[in-house]
Each structure stands twice: as C-alpha cells, then as structure tokens.
C-alpha positions in Angstrom: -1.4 -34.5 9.1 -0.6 -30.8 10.3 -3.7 -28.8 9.4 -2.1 -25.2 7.6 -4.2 -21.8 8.2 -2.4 -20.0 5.5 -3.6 -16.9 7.1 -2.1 -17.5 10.1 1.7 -16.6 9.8 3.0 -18.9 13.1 0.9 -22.0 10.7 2.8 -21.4 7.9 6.2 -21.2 9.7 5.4 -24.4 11.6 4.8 -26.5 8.8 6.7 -25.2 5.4 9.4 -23.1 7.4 11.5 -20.6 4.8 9.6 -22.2 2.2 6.4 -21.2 3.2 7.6 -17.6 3.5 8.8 -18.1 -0.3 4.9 -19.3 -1.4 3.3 -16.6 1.0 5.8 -14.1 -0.2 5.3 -15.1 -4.1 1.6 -14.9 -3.6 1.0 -11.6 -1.6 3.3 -9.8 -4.3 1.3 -10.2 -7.7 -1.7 -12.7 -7.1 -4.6 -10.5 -6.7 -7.1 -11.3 -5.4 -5.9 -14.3 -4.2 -2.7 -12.9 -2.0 -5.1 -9.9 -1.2 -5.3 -11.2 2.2 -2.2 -13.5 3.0 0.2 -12.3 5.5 3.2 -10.3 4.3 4.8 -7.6 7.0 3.5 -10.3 9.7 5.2 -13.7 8.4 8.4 -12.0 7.6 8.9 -10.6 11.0 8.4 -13.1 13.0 9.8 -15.6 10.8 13.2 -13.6 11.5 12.5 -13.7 15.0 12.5 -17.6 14.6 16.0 -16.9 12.7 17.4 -15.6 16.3 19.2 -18.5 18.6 20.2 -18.6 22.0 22.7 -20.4 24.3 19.3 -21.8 25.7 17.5 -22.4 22.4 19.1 -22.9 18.7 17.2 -21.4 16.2 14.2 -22.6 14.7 14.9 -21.0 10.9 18.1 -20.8 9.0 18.3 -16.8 8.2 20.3 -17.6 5.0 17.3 -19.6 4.3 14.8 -17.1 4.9 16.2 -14.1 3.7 16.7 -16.2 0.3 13.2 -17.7 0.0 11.4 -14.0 1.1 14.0 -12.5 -2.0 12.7 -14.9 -4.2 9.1 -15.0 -3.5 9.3 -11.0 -3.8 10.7 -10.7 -6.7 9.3 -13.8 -8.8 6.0 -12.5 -7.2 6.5 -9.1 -8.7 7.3 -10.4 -12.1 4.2 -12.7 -12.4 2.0 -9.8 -11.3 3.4 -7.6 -14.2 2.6 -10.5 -16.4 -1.3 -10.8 -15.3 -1.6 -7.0 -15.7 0.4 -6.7 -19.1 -2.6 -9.7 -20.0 -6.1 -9.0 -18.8 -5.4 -7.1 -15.7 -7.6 -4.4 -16.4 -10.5 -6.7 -17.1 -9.6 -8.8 -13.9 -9.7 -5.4 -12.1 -13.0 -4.2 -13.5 -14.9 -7.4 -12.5 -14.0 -7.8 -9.1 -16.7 -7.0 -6.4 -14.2 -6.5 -3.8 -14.2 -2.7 -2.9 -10.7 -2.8 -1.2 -9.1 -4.3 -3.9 -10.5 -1.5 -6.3 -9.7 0.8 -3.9 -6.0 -0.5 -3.4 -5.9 -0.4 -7.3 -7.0 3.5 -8.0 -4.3 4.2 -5.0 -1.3 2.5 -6.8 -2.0 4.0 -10.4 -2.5 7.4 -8.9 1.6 6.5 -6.7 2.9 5.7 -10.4 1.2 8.8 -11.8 2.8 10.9 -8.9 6.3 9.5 -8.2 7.1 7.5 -11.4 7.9 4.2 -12.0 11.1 4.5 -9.7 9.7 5.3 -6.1 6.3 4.0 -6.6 7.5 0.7 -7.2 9.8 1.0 -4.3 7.5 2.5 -1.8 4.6 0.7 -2.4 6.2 -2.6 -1.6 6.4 -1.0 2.3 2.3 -0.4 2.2 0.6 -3.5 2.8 -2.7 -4.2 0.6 -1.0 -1.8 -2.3 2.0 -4.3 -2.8 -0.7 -6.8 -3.9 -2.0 -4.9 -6.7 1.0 -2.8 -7.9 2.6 -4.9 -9.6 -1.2 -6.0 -11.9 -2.0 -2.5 -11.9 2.0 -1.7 -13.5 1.4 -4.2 -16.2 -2.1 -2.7 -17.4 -1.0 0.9 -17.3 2.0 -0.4 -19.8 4.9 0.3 -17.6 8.4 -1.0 -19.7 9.1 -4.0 -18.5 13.2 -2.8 -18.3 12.4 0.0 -15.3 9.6 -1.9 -14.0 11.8 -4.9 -13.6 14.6 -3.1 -11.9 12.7 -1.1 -9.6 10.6 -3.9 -8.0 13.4 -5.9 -7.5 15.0 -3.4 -5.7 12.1 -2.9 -3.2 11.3 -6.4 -3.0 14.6 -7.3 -2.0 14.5 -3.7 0.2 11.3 -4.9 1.9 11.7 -8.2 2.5 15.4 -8.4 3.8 14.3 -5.6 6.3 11.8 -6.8 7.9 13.8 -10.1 8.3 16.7 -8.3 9.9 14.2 -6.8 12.0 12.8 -9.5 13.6 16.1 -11.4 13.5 17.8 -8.7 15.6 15.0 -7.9 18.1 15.1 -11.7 18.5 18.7 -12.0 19.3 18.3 -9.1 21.5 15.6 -9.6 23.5 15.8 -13.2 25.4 12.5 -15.5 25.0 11.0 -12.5 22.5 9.4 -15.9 20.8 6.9 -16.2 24.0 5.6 -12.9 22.9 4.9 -13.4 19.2 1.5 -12.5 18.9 1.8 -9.4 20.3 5.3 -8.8 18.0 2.9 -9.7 15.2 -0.2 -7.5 16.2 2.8 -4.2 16.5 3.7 -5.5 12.9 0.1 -5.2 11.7 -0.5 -1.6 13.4 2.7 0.0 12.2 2.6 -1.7 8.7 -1.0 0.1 8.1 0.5 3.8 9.4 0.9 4.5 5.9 -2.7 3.4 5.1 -3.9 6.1 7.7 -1.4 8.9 6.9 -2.4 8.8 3.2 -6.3 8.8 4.0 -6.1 11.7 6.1 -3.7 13.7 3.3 -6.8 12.7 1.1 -9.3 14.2 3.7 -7.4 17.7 4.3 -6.6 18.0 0.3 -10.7 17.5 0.1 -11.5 20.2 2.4 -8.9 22.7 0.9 -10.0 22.3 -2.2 -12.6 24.9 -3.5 -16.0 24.2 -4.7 -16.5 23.2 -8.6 -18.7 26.3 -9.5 -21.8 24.7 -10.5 -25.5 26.6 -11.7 -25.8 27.5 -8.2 -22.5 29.3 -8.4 -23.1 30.9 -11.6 -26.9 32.3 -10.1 -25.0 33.4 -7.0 -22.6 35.3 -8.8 -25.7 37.0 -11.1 -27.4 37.9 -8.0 -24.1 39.5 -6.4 -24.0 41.8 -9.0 -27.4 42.9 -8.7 -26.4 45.6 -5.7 -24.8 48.0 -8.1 -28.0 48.8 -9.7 -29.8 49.8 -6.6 -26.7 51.8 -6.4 -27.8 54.3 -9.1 -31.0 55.9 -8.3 -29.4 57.4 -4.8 -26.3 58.6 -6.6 -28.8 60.3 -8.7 -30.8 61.4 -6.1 -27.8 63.0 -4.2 -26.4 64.2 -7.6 -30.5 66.0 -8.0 -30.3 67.5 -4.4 -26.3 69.1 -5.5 -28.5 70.5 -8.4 -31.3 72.1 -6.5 
C-alpha cells in the first residue's frame, strides 16, 4: 500500500492523479483550518507539467482530466466554504488559536471591504493562505449568495486553469522539465507568496505615513506650545514703556 503525504504535491499526484488535485483543490478552497495548509499553487503546477508528453515520454496526466477535476474542486470548494461561513463561520473563526489563519481572515474581510464582492473574490483566489479563508469569511459577512457565486467561480476557474496551462506549457517546452520538479515547485511557492510580501510592506509604509492619534500627551504639548505668547507681553510692554519715556 502506497503511503500518501497529502502535503506533499508529487504524493498526491502519484497515487490519486487528477483526482487528487480535485480533493486537494476542494479542500484548500473553503475547509479552513483543515485545507489551511494543503498545497494549492504547488500541485496544480506541476500536475500540468505531468500533463506535457514527449516523443520520448507520453504523458503521465490527461490535461482534460486535470483541468476538469482542479475546475471542480475550485468551485465546489468555494461553494461549501460559503456554506460553513453563512453557518457558524464567525464562531469557527473566533475559536481558532492559529494566528495565521486569524490573520488570513482580517486580510480577506478588509479585500471585500476595499474591492467589493467582484475583484476580491477574484483576486484573492491568486494569494495563497487567503483563498482558504475567503470563501468562510464571504459567508459570515453575509455576502448574496447570487454575486458571491458568480464571482468565485470565475476566479476559481481563472486560477486553477492557469496555473495548469502553466505548467502544461513549460513542460511541453522544456525537454525532461519533470527531472527538475522540486525546484519548479519551490519557484511556485516563492512567486505565489509575492503578493503576501507586497501587501505587508503596503501595510508597513501606510503605518509610518499615518500621523499620530493625538492622545493626553498631544493635548499637554499643544497647552504648553501656546504658553510662549505670554512671555511675549511684558517685552512688548517694556519696549512700548521705553517709546513713552
């Protein structure tokens, strides 16, 4: 019996094939906690690679196949995450200990807040740890389910098909690319978290550009800067005396 690391995107290839990618897929899209750390960006890649034949090797994976099962396990994945949020997702939310999930969950309701249901349902399927909770966090903030439907479809099927095609046409390109799949898969990992790092620094310089909240401090300082204009006085009087003399 073939001993499956679910973590591990060539073990889940190997054993389930495009289904796999549909169960990974489903899971990673709406489960929580428990897709929070299955491979998404990193099985779909390379399992597009494995889509690519040769005249010296067929292909491993049928890309119909694939490009099917990764539709389906985004979308379906989507839908079931709504559900969990329309039902508990808040409370689910609250009580996990997990700081990156938290964090992951105050990131996607502040993208819906900002970009609308639309484009925050369609970009955050391309930014890996949000997809995970978007969907949960969608259903407890009340999204419709009409828009909500209609826009995570179209970036689960955006997302998925992409960076299928990706790895199938590198593949077909580059002879033997298989050989190097962990290194195709480690590139996946660093450019799928460039988002990640772009946003946190955007948070950083918006911190330091914003002004300090006026606090008692403030309010003293601003009591003592006034306090020069009385000291003021008694040498315009004294100059005003020596005019009069």
């Amino acid at each position: 019996m073939i001993a499956v690391n679910p973590l591990d995107s060539a073990s889940v290839l190997a054993a389930f094939g495009a289904l796999g990618v549909l169960a990974v897929i489903f899971a990673e899209s709406g489960l929580l906690v428990f897709g929070f750390f299955l491979p998404g960006d990193t099985l779909l890649f390379p399992a597009g690679v494995l889509c690519a034949g040769t005249t010296e090797q067929p292909a491993r994976l049928a890309l119909w196949q694939v490009l099917l099962c990764a539709a389906i396990g985004a979308v379906a994945g989507g839908q079931v995450g709504y559900l969990i949020g329309r039902h508990g997702g808040r409370a689910l939310l609250a009580h996990t200990s997990s700081r990156r999930v938290k964090g992951a969950a105050a990131r996607a309701e502040d993208l819906l807040a900002r970009y609308g249901y639309g484009k925050a349902l369609v970009i955050g399927r391309f930014v890996p740890l949000l997809r995970t909770v978007l969907h949960p966090v969608a259903g407890a903030l009340g999204v419709p389910a009409r828009p909500f439907t209609l826009w995570q479809t179209v970036g689960g099927v955006l997302w998925s098909q992409a960076l299928v095609l990706a790895g199938f046409t590198l593949g077909a390109s580059v002879p033997a690319v298989d050989d190097y799949l962990l290194l195709l898969v480690a590139a996946v990992v660093v450019l799928s978290m460039l988002p990640l790092l772009v946003e946190a620094h955007r948070r950083r310089r918006q911190r330091r550009a914003e002004p300090e909240p006026d606090g008692p401090a403030g309010s003293e300082g601003s009591e003592g800067a006034a306090e020069p204009e009385p000291r003021a006085e008694p040498e315009r009087r004294d100059q005003s005396g020596h005019h009069d003399r």
